[in-house]
C-alpha positions as CSV (number, residue, x, y, z in Angstrom):
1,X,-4.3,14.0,-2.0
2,X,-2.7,15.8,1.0
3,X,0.0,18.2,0.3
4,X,3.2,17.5,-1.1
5,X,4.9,14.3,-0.2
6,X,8.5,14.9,0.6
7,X,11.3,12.2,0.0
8,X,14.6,11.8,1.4
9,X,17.7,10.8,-0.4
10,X,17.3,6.9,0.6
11,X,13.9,7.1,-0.7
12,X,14.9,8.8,-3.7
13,X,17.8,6.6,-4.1
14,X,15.4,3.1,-4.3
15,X,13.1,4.3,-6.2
16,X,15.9,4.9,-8.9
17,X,16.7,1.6,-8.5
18,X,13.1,0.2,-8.5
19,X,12.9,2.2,-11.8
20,X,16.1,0.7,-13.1
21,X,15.3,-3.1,-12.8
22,X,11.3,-2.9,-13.4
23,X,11.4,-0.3,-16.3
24,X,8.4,1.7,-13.8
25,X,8.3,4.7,-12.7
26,X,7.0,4.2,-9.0
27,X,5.1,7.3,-6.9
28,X,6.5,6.8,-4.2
29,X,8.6,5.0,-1.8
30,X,8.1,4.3,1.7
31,X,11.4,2.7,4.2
32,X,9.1,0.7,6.5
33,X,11.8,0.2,9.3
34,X,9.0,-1.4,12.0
35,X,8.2,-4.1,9.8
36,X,11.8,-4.1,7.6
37,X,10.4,-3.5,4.4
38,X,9.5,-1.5,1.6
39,X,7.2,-0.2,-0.1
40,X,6.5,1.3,-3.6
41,X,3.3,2.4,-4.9
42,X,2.8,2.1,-8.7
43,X,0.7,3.6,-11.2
44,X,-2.4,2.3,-12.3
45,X,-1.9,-0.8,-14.8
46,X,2.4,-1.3,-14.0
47,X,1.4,-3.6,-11.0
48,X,2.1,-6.8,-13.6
49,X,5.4,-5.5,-15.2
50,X,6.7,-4.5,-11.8
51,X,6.5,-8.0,-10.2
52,X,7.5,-9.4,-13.4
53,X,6.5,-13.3,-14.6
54,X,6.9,-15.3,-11.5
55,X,7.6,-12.8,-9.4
56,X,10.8,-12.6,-11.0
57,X,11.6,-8.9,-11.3
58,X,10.2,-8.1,-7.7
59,X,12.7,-11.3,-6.6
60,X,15.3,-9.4,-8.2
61,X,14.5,-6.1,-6.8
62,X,14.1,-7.5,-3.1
63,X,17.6,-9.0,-3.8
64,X,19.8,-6.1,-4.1
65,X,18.1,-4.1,-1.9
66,X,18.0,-6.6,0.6
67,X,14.5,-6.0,2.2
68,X,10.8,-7.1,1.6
69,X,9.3,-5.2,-1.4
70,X,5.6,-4.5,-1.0
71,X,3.9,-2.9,-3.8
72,X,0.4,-0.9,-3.9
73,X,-1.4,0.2,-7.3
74,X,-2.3,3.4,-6.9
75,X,-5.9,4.7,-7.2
76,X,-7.7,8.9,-7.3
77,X,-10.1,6.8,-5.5
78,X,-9.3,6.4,-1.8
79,X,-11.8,3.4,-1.6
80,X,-10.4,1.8,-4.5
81,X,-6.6,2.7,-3.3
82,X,-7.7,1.1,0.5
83,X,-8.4,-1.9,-1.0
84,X,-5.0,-2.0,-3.2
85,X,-3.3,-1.5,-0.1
86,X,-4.8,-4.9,1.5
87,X,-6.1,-7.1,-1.2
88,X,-9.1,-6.1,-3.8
89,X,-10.3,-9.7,-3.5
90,X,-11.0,-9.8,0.0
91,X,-12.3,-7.3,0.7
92,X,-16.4,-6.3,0.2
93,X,-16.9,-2.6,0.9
94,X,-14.9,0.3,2.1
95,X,-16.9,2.8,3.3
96,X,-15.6,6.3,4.0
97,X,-17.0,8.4,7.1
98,X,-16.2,12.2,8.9
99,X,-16.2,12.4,12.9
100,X,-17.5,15.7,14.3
101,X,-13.9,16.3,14.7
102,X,-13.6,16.3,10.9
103,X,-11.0,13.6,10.6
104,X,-11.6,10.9,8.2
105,X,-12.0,7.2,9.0
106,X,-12.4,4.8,6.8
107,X,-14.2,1.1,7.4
108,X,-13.1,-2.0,5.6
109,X,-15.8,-5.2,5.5
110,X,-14.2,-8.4,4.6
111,X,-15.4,-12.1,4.7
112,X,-14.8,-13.3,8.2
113,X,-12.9,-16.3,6.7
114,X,-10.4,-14.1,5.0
115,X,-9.8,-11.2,7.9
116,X,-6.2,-12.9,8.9
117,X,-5.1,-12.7,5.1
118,X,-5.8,-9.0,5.2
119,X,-4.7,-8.0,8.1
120,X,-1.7,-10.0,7.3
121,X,1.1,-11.3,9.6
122,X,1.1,-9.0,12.6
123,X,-0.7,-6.3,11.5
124,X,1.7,-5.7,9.0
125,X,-1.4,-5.3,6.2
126,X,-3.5,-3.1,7.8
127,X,-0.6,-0.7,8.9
128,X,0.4,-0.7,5.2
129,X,-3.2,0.7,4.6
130,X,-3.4,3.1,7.5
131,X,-0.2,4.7,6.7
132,X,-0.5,5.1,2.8
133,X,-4.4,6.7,3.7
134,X,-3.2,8.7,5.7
135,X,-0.6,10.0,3.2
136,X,-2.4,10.3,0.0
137,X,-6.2,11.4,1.7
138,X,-5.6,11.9,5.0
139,X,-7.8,9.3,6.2
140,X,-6.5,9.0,9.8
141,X,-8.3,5.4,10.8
142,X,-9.1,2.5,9.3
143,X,-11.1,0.0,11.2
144,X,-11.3,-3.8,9.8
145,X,-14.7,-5.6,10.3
146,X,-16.2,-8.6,9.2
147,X,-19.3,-8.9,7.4
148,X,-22.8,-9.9,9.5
């Protein structure tokens, strides 16, 4: 992970919240104000309690903040976290490269039948992804191709 991630009082503020109504602790806290939404990411294994059965505790949470909740699990593993950001099912291999310039790219394969699901409803998906790599491994790309 890259450096410290600094958070700004309305950050700081949801995430209180978020822990308030879920009963987790979320790592961070993105305001996504492009795409009107945001976004928590959650440790490893709270993914279920946060969304709550039906979706009831994420409805809730979406509710009185009145925005779009996204959540990611979080992963050590940037290729496993990649794949959290978009969805694990879809997608077949993330593969991890360095350009001679030394930044990191990252390349996602997915079924061609599913690549609309993952990059979700303009883009909104695969910024989700870029932004959080970028933020947790520095990963400055990630390009989104369909298996041969």
């Amino acid at each position: 992970m890259q450096g410290k991630i600094k958070l700004n009082t309305d950050e700081l503020n949801m995430m209180s919240l978020f822990q308030t109504v879920t009963n987790v602790t979320a790592r961070d806290c993105i305001i996504d104000t492009k795409m009107n939404r945001i976004i928590f990411v959650v440790n490893k294994g709270e993914m279920g309690l946060a969304i709550g059965k039906d979706g009831m505790v994420i409805k809730q949470v979406e509710k009185l903040l009145d925005r779009s909740i996204e959540l990611v699990e979080y992963s050590d593993n940037p290729e496993e976290f990649i794949k959290n950001c978009l969805n694990p099912k879809f997608v077949l291999e993330v593969r991890l490269s360095e350009r001679l310039d030394k930044s990191k790219i990252a390349v996602v394969v997915v079924d061609q039948k599913k690549k609309g699901a993952i990059l979700g409803k303009g883009g909104k998906n695969a910024e989700k992804a870029r932004l959080l790599a970028r933020r947790y491994f520095n990963i400055q790309n990630i390009q989104i191709v369909t298996s041969q």
